[in-house]
N, C-alpha and C positions, 0 to 999 in steps of 0.2 A: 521485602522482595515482592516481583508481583508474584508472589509465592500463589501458583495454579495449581493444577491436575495434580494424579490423580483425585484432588477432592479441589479440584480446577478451581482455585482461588488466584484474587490479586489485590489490584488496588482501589483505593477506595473512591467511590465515583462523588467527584464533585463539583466538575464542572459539564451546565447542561447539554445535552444533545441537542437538543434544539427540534426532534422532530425535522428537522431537514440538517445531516452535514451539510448542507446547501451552503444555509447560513452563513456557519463558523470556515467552511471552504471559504465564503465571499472575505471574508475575512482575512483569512489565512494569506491572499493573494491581493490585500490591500485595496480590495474593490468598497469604494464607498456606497450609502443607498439603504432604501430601508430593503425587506423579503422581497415586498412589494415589487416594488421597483425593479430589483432583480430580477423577477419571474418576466421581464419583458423587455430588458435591456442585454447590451454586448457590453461585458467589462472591458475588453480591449480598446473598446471603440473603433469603430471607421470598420476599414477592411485588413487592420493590422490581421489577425486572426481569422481569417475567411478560409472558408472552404480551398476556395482556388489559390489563396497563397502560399497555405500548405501544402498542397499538391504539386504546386509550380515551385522546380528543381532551386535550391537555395544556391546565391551569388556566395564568393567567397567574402563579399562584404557582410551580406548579409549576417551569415554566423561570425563574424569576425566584431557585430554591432549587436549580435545575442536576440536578433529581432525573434519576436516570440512564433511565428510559424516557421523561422529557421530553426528554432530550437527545438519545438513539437515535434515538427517532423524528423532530427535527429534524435530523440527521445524514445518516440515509438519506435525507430530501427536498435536505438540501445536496446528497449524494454524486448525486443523482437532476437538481440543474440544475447539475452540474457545476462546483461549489465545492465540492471534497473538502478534508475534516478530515482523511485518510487516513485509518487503521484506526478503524472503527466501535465506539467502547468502552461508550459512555453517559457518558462524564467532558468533561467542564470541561481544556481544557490549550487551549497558545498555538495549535496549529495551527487547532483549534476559534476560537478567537476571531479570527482573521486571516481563517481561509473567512467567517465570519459579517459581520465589516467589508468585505468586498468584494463579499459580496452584498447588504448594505445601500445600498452606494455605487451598485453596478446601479441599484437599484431603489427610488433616489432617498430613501434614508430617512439618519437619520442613524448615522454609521459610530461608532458604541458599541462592535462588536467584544462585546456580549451578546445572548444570545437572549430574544427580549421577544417579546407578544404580537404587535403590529405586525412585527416579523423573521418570526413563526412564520405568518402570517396572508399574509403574501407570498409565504415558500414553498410554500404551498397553492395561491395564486394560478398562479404560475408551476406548480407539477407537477399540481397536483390532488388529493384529496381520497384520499389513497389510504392502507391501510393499512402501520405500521411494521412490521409483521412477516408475514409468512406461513408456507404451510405447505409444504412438499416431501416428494415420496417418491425415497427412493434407488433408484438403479438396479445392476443385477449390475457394471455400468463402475465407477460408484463404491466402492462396499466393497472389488472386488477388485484395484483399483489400474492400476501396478506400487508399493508404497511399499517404500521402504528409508531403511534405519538411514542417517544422513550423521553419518561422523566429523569430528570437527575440524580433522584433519591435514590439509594440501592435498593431499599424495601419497597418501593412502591414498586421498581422494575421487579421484583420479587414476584408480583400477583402477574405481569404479564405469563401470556402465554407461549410466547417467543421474542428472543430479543432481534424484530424483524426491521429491516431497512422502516423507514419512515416517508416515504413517499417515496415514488418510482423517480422520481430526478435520484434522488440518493444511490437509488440501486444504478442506473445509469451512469452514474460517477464512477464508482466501484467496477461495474463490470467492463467498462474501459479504460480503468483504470489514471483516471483525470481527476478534475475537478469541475464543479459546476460553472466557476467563469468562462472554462473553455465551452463547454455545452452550450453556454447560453451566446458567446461568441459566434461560432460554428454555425449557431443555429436560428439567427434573428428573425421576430417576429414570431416564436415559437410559444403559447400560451402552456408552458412545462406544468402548472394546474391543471390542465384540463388535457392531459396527454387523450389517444386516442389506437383502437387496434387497429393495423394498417397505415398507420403515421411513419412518414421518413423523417429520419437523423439523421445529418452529420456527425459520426464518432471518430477519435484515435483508432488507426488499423492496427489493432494488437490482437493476440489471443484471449478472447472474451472468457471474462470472471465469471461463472454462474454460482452464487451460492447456493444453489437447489443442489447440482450436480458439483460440487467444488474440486473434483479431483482432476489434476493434469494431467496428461501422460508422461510419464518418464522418461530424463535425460538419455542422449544415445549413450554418454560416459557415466559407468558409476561414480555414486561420491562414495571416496573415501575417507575422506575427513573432516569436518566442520570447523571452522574458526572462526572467532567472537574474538574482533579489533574492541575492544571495549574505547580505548582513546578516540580513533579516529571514527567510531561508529557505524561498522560497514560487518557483515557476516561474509565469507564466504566458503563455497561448496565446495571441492578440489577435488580431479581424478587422482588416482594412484597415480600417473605421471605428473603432479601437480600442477598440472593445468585447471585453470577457473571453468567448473560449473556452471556455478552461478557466480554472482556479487551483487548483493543486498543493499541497503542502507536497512540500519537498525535503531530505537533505542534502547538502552542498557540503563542501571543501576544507578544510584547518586552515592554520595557516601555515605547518605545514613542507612541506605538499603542496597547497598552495592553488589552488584554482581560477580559471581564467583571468579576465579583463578584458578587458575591449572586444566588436568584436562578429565576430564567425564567420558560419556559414550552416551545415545542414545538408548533410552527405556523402552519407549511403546510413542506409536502414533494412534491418538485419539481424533477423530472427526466429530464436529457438531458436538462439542463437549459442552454441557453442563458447567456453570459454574457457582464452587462454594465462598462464599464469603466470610472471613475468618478474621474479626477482626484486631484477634490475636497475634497477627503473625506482621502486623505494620508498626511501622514508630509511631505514624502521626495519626492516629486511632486509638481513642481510648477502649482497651481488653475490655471496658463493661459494657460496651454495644455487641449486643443480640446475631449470632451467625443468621444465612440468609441463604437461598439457592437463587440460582437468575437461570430461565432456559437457557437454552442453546441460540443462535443465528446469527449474522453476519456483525450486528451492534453487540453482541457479548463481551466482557471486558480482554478474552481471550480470541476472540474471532470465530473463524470457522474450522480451527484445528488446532491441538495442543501437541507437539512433540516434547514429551517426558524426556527429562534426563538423569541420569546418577545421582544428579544431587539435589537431597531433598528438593521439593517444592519449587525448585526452578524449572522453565522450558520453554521451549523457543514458541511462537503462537504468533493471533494475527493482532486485530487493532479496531475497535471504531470508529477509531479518529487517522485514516493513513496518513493526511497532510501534514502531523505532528512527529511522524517519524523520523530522527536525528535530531530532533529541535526541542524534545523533552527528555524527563527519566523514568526510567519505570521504578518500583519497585525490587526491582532484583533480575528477573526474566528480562526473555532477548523478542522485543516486540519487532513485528514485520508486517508489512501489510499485508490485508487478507489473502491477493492475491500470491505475492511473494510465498506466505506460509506456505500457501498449498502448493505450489513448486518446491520447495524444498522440503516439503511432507510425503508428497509421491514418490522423492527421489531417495529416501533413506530407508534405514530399518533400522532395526536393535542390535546395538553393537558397535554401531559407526563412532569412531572417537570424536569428540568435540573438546577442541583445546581453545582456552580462552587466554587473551592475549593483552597486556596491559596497554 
């Protein structure tokens, strides 16, 4: 399992950080090129992904052809009524279609599971009329961090002092919850090396991730109950009138370290947890390698927050890798990305049932 907190354990790190999600983002989203390269290119090319194309109101062809600033911009009004696609790319993938069918089902239209005009015309309804992208100026906090390199090894991350974003593109990913092809689209001709205080961005207009400050404010509906789709890979938050809180995209368990059944409740919410590394508690670890601690911070294997639950050594948490969310397994635990965690960290307590669902 990613068997966590309280002695916030999980799984075992073995593929590298990279010192920039940059990188493995560039990847993730099929962008060819060395770092290099990246650091001063537009994956999208051209002005597919420009500022002003996301802004400028999507044709029903558009969404209807998945064009990626018709997507962005319907993404960050999902990420905005709280049916998160997770990482804000502009692409077309299952998590996208799952937020989309369940805010369809809201909002009483038929659950297609694609973005149509009628989809696109409701999100507006419900958020308002508001632009895909905006502008930001960085601050002296931003550029100058703390970022450090995160090796692969679990022991060596061990000797760090925090497991802290790895360059301010990183944390910029994260705190808008995108990825760096979008950033560097958005943002052409931007030297993201040599950021600067008082530099404008083009970001996703979403509500900003801070992992300094990571707590959201709480929902206007309480949640009443948490459900873990383990099949279909999606968490959601529910009021008492079982209407959707939230809806996640998550991942869950494999079989050899499969995630539990039935239903639990919430233990404790932990912030900025610590984690133990146990390499007792995995299949694919040999018991005779040495426990380990790793700080706390955004790159922790747990993220920026561990919600405990009933059953041993499982619980919900965040991610260093968000663009991997639905697309792997964890160890046991219900991974979300950091920023998802901390929305449905604020919105719970001890006590809230969580029923997991095959």
């Amino acid at each position: 399992m990613d068997r966590d907190i309280p002695n916030v354990m999980t799984m075992s790190i073995s593929l590298p950080r990279m010192g920039a999600r940059a990188i493995a983002l560039l990847a993730a989203v099929a962008v060819a090129g060395t770092a290099a390269h990246a650091a001063t290119s537009a994956p999208y090319g051209g002005s597919a992904l420009s500022a002003e194309a996301v802004n400028a109101e999507p044709t029903a062809d558009a969404l209807a052809r998945s064009e990626p600033a018709a997507v962005l911009r319907a993404q960050v009004l999902l990420d905005r009524a709280h049916f998160s696609s997770g990482v804000l790319n502009g692409q077309n993938s299952d998590n996208l279609a799952t937020a989309v069918t369940f805010f369809q089902q809201a909002n009483g239209l038929a659950p297609t599971g694609r973005l149509d005009s009628l989809t696109y015309a409701a999100l507006v309804q419900r958020i308002g009329p508001i632009d895909g992208v905006v502008r930001v100026t960085l601050t002296d906090a931003d550029v100058r961090g703390p970022y450090l390199w995160i090796p692969a090894d679990v022991y060596e991350q061990a000797q760090l002092p925090c497991e802290c974003y790895a360059s301010a593109l990183e944390m910029l990913d994260e705190r808008f919850h995108t990825v760096t092809a979008v950033l560097l689209s958005l943002n052409p001709g931007v030297s993201f090396r040599h950021l600067h205080a008082g530099e404008q961005l083009w970001v996703p207009n979403v509500e900003p991730f801070d992992a300094a400050h990571p707590r959201f404010a709480p929902p206007a509906k309480p949640v009443a109950l948490i459900e873990v789709h383990k099949r279909e890979r999606y968490v959601q938050a529910l009021a008492a009138d079982g209407s959707i809180v939230f809806h996640f995209p998550t991942t869950v368990g494999s079989e050899y370290d499969p995630s539990p059944s039935g239903i639990y409740h919430v233990e404790s919410v932990l912030w900025d947890p610590a984690f133990h590394y146990d390499p007792s508690l995995y299949s694919d670890v040999p018991d005779s390698r040495p426990r380990a601690t790793l700080a706390a911070g955004p790159n922790s294997p747990v993220g920026m927050v561990w919600i405990a639950t009933t059953k041993a050594h499982v619980g919900i948490h965040g991610t260093p890798l968000p663009f991997q969310i639905g697309l792997n397994n964890s160890h046991g635990c219900i991974r979300l990305t950091n920023w998802d965690a901390a929305r449905l960290a604020a919105a719970v307590h001890p006590g809230v049932p969580i029923k997991f669902v095959k």
